[in-house]
C-alpha positions in Angstrom: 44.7 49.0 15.2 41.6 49.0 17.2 38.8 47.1 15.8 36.7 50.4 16.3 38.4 52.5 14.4 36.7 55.6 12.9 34.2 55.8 10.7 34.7 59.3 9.6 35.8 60.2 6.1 39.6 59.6 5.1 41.4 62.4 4.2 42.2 63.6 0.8 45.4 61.8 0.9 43.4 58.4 1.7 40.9 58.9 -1.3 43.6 59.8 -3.9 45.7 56.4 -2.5 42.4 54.2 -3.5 43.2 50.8 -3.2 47.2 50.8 -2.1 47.9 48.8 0.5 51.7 48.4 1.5 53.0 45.0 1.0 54.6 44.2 4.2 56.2 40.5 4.9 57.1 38.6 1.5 56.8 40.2 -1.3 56.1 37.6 -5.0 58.5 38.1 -7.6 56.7 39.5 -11.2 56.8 35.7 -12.5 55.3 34.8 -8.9 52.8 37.2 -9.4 51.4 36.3 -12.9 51.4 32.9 -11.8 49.3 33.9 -9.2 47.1 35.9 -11.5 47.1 33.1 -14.1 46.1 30.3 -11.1 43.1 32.3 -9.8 41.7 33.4 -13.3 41.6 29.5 -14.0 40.4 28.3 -10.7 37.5 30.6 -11.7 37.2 30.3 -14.7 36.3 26.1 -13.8 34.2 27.3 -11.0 31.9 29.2 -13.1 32.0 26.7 -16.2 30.7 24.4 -13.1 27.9 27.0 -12.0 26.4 28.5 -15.3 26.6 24.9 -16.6 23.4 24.0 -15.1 22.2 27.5 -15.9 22.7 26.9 -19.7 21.2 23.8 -19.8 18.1 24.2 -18.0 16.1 25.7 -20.5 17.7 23.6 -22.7 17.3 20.1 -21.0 17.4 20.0 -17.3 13.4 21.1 -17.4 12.3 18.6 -19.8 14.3 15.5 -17.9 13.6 16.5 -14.1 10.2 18.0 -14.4 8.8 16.4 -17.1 4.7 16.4 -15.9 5.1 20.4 -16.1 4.7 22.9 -18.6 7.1 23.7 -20.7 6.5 27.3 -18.9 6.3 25.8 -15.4 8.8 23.1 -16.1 11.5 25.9 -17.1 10.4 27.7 -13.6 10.7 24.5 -11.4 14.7 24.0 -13.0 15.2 27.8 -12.6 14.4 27.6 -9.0 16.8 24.9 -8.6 19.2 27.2 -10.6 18.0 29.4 -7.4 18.6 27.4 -4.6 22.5 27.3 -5.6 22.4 31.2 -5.1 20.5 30.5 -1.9 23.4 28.3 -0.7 26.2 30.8 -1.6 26.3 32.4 1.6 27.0 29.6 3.6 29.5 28.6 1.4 30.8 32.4 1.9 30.8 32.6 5.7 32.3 28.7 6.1 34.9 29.2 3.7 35.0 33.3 4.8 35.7 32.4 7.9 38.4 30.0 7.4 39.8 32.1 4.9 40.0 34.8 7.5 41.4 32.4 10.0 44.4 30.2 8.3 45.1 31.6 5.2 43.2 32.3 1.8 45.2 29.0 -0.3 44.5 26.2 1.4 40.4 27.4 1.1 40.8 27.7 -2.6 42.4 24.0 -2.8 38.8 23.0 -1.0 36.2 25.1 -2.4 37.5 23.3 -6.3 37.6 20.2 -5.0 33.2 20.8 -3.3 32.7 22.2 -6.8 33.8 19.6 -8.8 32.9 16.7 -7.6 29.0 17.9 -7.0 29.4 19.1 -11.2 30.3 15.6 -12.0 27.5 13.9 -9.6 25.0 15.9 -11.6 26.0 14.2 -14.8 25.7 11.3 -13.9 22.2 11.8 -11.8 19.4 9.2 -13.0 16.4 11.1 -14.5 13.3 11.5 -12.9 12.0 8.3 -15.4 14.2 6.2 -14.1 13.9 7.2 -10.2 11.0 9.2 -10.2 11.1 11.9 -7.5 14.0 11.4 -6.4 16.2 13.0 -9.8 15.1 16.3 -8.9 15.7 16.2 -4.9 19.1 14.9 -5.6 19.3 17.5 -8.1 18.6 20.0 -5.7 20.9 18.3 -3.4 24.1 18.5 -5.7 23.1 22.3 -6.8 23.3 23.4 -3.0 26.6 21.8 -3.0 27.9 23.6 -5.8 26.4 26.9 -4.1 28.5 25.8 -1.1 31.6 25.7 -3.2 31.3 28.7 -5.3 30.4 30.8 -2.3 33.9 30.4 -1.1 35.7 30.3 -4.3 35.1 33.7 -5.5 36.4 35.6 -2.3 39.7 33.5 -2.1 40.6 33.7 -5.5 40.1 37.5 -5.7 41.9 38.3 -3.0 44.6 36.0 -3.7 45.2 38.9 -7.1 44.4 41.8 -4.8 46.4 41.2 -1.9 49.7 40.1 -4.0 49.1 43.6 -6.4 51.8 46.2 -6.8 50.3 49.4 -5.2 48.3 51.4 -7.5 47.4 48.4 -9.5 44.8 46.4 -7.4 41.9 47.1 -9.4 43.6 45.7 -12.5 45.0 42.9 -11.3 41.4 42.0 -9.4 39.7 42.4 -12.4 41.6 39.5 -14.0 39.7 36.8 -11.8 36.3 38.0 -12.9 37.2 36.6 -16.2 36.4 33.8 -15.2 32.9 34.6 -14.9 32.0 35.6 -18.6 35.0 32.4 -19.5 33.1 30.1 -17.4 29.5 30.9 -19.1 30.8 31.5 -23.0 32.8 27.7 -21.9 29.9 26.1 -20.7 27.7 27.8 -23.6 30.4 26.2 -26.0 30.6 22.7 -25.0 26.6 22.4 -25.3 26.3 24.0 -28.4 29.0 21.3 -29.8 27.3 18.7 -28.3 23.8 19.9 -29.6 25.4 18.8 -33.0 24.2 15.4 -32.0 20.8 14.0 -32.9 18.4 15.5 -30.5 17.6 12.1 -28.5 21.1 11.5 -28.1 21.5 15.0 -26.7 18.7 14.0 -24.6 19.4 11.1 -23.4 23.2 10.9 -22.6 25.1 14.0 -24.8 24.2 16.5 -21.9 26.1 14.8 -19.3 29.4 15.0 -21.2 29.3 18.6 -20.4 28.8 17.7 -16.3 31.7 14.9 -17.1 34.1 17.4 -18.1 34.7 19.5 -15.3 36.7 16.1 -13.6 39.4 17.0 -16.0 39.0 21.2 -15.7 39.7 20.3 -12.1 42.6 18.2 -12.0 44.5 20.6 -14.0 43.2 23.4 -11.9 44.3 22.1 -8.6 47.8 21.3 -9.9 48.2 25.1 -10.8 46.7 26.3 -7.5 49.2 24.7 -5.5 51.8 26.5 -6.4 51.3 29.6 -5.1 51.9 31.8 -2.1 50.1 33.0 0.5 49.2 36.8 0.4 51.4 39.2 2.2 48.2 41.1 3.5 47.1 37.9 5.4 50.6 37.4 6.6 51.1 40.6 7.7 47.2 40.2 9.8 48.5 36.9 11.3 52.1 38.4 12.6 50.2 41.5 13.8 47.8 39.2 15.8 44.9 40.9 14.0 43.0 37.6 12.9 40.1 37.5 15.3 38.2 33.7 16.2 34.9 34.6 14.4 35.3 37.1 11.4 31.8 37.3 10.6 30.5 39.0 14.6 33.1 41.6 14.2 32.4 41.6 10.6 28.9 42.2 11.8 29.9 44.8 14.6 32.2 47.2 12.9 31.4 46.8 9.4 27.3 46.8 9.3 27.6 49.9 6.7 30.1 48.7 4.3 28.1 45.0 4.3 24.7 46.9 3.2 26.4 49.1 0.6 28.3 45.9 -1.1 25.0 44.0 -1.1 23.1 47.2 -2.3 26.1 48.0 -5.1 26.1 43.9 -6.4 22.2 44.3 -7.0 22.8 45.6 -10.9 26.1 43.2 -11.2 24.1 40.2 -10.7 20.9 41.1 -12.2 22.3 42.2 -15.9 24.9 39.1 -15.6 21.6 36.7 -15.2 19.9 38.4 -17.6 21.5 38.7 -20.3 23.6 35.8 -20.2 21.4 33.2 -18.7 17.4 34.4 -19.1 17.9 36.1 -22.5 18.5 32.1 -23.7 15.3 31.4 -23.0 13.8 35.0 -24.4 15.4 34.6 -27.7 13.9 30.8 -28.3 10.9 31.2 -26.6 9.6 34.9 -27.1 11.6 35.5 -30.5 11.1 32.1 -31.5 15.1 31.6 -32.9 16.5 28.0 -32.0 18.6 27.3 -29.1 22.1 26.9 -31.1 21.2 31.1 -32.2 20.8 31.9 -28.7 24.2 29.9 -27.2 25.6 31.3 -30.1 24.7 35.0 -29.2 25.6 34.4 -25.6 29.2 33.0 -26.4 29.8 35.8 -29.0 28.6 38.5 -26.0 30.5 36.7 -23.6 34.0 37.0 -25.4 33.8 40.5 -26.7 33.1 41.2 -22.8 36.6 40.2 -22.2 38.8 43.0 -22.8 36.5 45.1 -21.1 36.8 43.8 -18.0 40.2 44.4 -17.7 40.1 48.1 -19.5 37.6 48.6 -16.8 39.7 47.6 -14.0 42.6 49.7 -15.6 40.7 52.6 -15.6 39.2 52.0 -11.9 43.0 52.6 -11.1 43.1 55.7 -12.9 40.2 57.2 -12.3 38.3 56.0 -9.2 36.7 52.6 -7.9 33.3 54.3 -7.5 32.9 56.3 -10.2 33.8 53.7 -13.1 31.1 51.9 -10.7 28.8 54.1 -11.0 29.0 55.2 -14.6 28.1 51.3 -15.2 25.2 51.1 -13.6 23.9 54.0 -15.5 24.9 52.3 -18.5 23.3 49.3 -17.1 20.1 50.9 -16.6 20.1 52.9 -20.1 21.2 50.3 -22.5 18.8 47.4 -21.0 15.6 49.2 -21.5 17.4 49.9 -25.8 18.5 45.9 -25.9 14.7 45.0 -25.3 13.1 47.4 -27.5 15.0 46.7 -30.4 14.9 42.8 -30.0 11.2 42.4 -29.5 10.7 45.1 -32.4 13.6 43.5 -34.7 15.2 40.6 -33.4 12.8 37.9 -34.4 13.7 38.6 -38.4 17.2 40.1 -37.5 20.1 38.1 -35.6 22.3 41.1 -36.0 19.8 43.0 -34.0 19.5 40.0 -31.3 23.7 40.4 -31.2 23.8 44.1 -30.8 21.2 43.3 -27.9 23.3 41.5 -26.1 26.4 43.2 -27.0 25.6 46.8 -25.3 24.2 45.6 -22.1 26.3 42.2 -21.7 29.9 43.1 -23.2 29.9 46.8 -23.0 28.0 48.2 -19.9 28.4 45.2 -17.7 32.2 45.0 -17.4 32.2 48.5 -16.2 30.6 47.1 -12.6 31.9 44.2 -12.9 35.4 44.8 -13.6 36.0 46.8 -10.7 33.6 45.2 -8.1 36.3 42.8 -6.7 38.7 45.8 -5.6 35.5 48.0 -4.9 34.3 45.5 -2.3 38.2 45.1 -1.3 38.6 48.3 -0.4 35.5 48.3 2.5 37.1 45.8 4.5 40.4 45.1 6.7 42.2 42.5 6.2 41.4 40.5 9.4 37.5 40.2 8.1 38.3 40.9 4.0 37.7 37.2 2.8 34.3 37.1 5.0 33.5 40.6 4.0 33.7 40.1 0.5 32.4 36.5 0.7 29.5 37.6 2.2 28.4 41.1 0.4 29.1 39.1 -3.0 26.9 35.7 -2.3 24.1 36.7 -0.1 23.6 39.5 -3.0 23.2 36.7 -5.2 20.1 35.1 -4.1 18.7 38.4 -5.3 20.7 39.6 -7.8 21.3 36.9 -9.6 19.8 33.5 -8.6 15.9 34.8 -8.4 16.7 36.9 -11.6 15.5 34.2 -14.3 12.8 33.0 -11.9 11.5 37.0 -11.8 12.6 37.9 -15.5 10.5 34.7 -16.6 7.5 35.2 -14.3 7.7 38.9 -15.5 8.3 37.7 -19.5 4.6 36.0 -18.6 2.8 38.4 -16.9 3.6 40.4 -20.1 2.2 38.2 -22.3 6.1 38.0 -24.3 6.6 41.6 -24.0 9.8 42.3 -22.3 9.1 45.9 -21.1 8.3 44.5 -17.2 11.8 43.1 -17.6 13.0 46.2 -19.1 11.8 48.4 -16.3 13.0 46.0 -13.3 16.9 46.7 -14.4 16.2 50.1 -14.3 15.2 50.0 -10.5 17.9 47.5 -10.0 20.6 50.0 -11.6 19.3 52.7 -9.3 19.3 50.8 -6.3 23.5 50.2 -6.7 23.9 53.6 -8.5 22.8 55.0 -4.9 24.7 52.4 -2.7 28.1 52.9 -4.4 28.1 56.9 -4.1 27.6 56.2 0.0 30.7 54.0 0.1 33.9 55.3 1.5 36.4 55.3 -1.0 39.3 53.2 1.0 38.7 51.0 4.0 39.6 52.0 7.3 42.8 50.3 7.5 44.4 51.5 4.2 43.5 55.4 5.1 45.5 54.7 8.2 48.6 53.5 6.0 48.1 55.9 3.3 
């Protein structure tokens, strides 16, 4: 296939095939297969307990410990900007690991990105506190949060294509859509480990009970790895590497023949990323600070959100099959858009004397619009890229979107939460741009990538 292959619009035959992609070379048995499934749902599933970790507890702790001389205000900014920098690092986890990915095989990457992401979790448990070392805490703190950007930003690509490529055709939405579980997992996981351990006396939490939560991620690893492993390569890199399609730097031809499908991912992740952050790691510190609830209500809200999400993602992915990649997408967003500006007006008219109405707030945005973008997105970004650039492709769209999607979206949503003097209507408003901006970019994708309209 040449490398500059045709840009024009598949045929109607290529658009109905959405997302099928003949498995040449080995084919995995069904058990294969759900081991497979099973192996990158967990690798994920660790990888974000790891990443929204910090996210949960800064607000919560991380602020008070590390930027102690601060405001409580300015001290919840300066750990949120650290919470930043890990988005900031992403993509050059995404274009190492991309590239290598691309290069010998989408496994062994995945074995490496747990280990980076594990290792830098546990360091940040056991990372002095700025009384005891002064400036130092936070620098290394910043230092250990890169490295867990670094990780994450090649775990996400692997392990969803590791699902994708091995699907039966016809199926690759669903079966991608099983990874991102390990998103809303990862957060309701880390969510529940502090709110057990915010059982204990409030300088004990202080003072060593956080770090339990860093500690355990040794042990989420170990049993991770093991499962990881065991499984296969994917027949679509196989079939790349006996073809003589892998190319020596993924990213220039990603670059060169893909610039359009690279700004339409980035432009499509925008709404993904910013409802994920905001409703699952800002709206912690909305609830206690602008509704005035306690911190266990708000992990509480978040973890119950987080697990009726669940089933969604998959339905979504399910009906991405069925119905169309894009236009599941692209109902979401709306839905996204719609249901964030409802969540804040009924919260900050009702939700500092009614839970129930603080749950339903999160519920509509969080567990019912956001799986529709998100349970699709991994076979949605798929499907714009061959499989000699896919893992960079992918990699890239996903993580360099998240320094603005997701990692400045506390920062903004708290700056904005100020400038509003509590109200949440600024917030409000900036989804709605945010859902326009992807509604737009994910009706200009193709629907199939260049290389599966030539098989189909």
């Amino acid at each position: 296939m040449s490398m500059s292959a045709s840009q024009s619009k598949p045929s109607p035959q290529a658009t109905a095939a959405l997302n099928i992609t003949a498995l040449h070379g080995h084919s995995a048995s069904h058990g294969s297969k759900a081991l497979i499934v099973f192996a990158s749902t967990l690798g994920t599933t660790i990888e974000w307990y790891d990443f929204f970790l910090y996210g949960v507890l800064t607000p919560l702790v991380l602020n008070r410990l590390f930027f102690p001389s601060l405001s409580p205000t300015l001290g919840t900014i300066a750990a949120y900007t650290t919470f930043a920098v890990g988005f900031l690092s992403r993509p050059i986890g995404g274009i190492i690991f991309g590239h290598f990915g691309d290069r010998i095989g989408r496994k062994t990457i995945l074995v490496l990105t747990m280990l980076i992401m594990g290792g830098s979790t546990f360091l940040i448990g056991a990372l002095p506190t700025t009384a005891v070392i002064g400036v130092a805490a936070p620098l290394l703190l910043l230092l250990l949060r890169v490295l867990q950007g670094i990780g994450i930003g090649g775990e996400w690509g692997g392990a969803v294509l590791m699902t994708i490529e091995h699907a039966t055709p016809g199926k690759r939405s669903l079966y991608g859509s099983w990874p991102q579980l390990g998103v809303p997992l990862g957060l309701m996981s880390s969510a529940a480990v502090v709110e057990v351990l915010n059982l204990l006396p409030d300088s004990v939490f202080l003072s060593w009970g956080w770090r339990i939560a860093f500690f355990l991620s040794g042990l989420l690893v170990a049993i991770g790895l093991y499962v990881r492993l065991k499984i296969l390569e994917t027949p679509d890199f196989e079939k790349a590497r006996r073809e003589e399609r892998i190319v020596p730097v993924p990213v220039v031809v990603m670059f060169r023949d893909f610039k359009r499908e690279v700004l339409l991912t980035l432009g499509a992740r925008y709404v993904e990323g910013a409802c994920f952050n905001t409703f699952g790691v800002f709206s912690i510190y909305y609830i206690t600070h602008s509704l005035g609830l306690t911190r266990g209500d708000a992990l509480n809200a978040v973890i119950i959100a987080s697990a009726l999400m669940l089933p969604f993602i998959v339905l979504s992915g399910w009906l991405a099959d069925r119905f169309g990649l894009r236009r599941i997408f692209a109902i979401g967003a709306v839905f996204i858009g719609v249901s964030s500006v409802l969540s804040f007006w009924a919260m900050h008219n009702w939700g500092a004397h009614n839970y129930g109405v603080v749950l339903l707030g999160l519920i509509v945005p969080f567990s019912l619009a956001y799986p529709m973008v998100y349970g699709p997105e991994s076979s949605l970004f798929a499907s714009q890229f061959d499989a000699h650039v896919r893992y960079t492709g992918v990699s890239f769209a996903y993580q360099f979107s998240g320094i603005f999607a997701s990692g400045l979206t506390p920062l903004i949503a708290t700056a904005l939460i100020g400038m509003g003097h509590g109200k949440p209507w600024l917030v409000a408003g900036y989804m709605v741009v945010v859902a326009l901006v992807s509604l737009v970019s994910v009706l200009l994708m193709r629907g199939i990538s260049r290389e599966d309209a030539q098989r189909a």
